[in-house]
N, C-alpha and C positions, 0 to 999 in steps of 0.2 A: 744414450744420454739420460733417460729417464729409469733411476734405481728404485725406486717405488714410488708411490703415491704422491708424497712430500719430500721426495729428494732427488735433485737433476747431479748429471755430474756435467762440465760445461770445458773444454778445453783442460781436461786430467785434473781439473779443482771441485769438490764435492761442496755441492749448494744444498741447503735444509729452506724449505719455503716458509718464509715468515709469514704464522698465522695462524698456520691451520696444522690438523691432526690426522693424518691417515692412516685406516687400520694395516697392520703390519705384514710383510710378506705372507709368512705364514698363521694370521688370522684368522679363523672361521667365524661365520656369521650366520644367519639362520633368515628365510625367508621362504613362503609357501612352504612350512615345514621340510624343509631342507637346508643341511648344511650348505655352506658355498664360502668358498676363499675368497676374501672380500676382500683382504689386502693385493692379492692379483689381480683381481678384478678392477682395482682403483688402479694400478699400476698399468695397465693393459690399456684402460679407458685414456690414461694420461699418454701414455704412449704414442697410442694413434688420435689422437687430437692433436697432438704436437705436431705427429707425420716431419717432412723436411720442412717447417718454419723455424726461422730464426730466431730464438730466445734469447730477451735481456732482461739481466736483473742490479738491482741496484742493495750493495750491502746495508742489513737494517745493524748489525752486530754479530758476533763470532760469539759459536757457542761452547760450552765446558768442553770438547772436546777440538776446538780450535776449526772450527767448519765454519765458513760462511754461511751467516743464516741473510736470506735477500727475499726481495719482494722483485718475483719474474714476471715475464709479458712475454704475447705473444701475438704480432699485430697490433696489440696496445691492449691487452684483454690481459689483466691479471688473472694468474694462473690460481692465485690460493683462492680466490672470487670464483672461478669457472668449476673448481672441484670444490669447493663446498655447496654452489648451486644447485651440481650435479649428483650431490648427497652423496662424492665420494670418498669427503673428508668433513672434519667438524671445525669449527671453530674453534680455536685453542686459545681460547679464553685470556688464560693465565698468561700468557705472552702478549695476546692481540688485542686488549681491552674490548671488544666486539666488533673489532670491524665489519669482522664476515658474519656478524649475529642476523641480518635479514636475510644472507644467502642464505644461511640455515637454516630460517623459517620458511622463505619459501620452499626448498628441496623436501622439508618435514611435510608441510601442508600438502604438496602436492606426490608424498608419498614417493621420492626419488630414488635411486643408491640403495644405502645404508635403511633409509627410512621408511624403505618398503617390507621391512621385516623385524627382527629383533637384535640386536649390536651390543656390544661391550665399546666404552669410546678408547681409542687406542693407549692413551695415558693410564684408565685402568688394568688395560688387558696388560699393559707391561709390567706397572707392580705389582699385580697379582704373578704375574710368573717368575719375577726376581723373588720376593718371598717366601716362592715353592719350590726355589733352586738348594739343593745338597751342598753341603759345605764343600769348598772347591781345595781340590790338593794340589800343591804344589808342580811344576814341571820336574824338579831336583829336590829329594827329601832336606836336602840343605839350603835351598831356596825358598825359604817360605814367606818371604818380607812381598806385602803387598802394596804395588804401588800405585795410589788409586788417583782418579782426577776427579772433581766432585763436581757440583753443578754450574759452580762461578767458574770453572778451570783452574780451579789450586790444584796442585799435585801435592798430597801426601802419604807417608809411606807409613802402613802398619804392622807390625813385628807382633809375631805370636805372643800373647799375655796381653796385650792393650783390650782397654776397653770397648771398644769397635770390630776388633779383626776378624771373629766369627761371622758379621756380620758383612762388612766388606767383600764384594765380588769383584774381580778382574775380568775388562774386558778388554783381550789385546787387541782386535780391532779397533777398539776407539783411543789405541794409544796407553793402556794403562799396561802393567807390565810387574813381573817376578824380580826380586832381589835377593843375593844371597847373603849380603850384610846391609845393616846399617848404612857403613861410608857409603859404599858403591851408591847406595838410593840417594844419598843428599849429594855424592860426586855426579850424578844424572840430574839432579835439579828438584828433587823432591823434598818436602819438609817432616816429619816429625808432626803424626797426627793429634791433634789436640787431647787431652784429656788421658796420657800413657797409662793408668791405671785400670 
């Protein structure tokens, strides 16, 4: 049930907890001068706190990759509340206007999780490593149309020359995917990324 930190999966439907930030699978973090996988470690701690209790959440909105994003409970004890208290997630600000901003302080103050050492917050650790990714080549040298889903959930398709495409990554796990023309990507539902120059 529990796929990391910040994401249950709940009867085969994948839920992202509306809130909060946990560092990522494979994140390292730094504490008593040691490395430590922090993102396993939040996912482990999430895990067996869960143990066999019954989780419900209630959808806040779907996100650019069409996931339930929901605010869980468990016994009536919000989940994004219990790991940001526990300093095993941060507050994500940018989405949760501060709900969880005093979990945060207390977990910070009392030196908790994450806050017992030195941390990257998981929103930075990820763009810094999409913009240290190598240009991605295609599956089929004739395949190279990219079809990308962007943060609103638009789907559009980039064709080698535009002005984005180098910069564009494919993630097919979250749905984005290879085209070998043009039509096929707007016959699958994708648009024609802004700005073809």
């Amino acid at each position: 049930m529990v796929v990391d930190g910040d994401t249950l999966t709940i009867d085969g439907e994948r839920i992202r907890l509306w809130g909060v930030d946990a560092p990522e699978q494979d994140q390292t973090c730094r504490r008593h001068g040691q490395d430590y996988r922090c993102g396993e470690v939040a996912s482990q701690a999430l895990r067996e706190w869960i143990g066999q209790s019954a989780v419900s959440c209630v959808e806040v909105e779907k996100d650019q990759y069409g996931r339930s994003v929901a605010r869980c409970a468990v016994d009536g004890q919000d989940i994004g509340a219990w790991m940001v208290s526990q300093g095993l997630a941060l507050d994500y600000r940018r989405y949760s206007a501060g709900v969880y901003a005093r979990d945060e302080a207390s977990a910070r103050a009392a030196a908790r999780g994450l806050h017992a050492g030195t941390f990257e917050p998981a929103w930075a650790w990820r763009a810094a490593r999409r913009n240290d990714r190598p240009e991605q080549a295609p599956p089929q040298p004739a395949c190279a149309i990219k079809g990308n889903i962007n943060a609103k959930g638009a789907r559009y398709y980039h064709a080698p020359g535009m002005r984005s495409y180098a910069r564009t990554r494919i993630d097919e796990t979250a749905g984005e995917r290879w085209f070998c023309s043009e039509a096929e990507a707007r016959a699958a539902g994708w648009v024609s990324a802004p700005g073809r120059s």
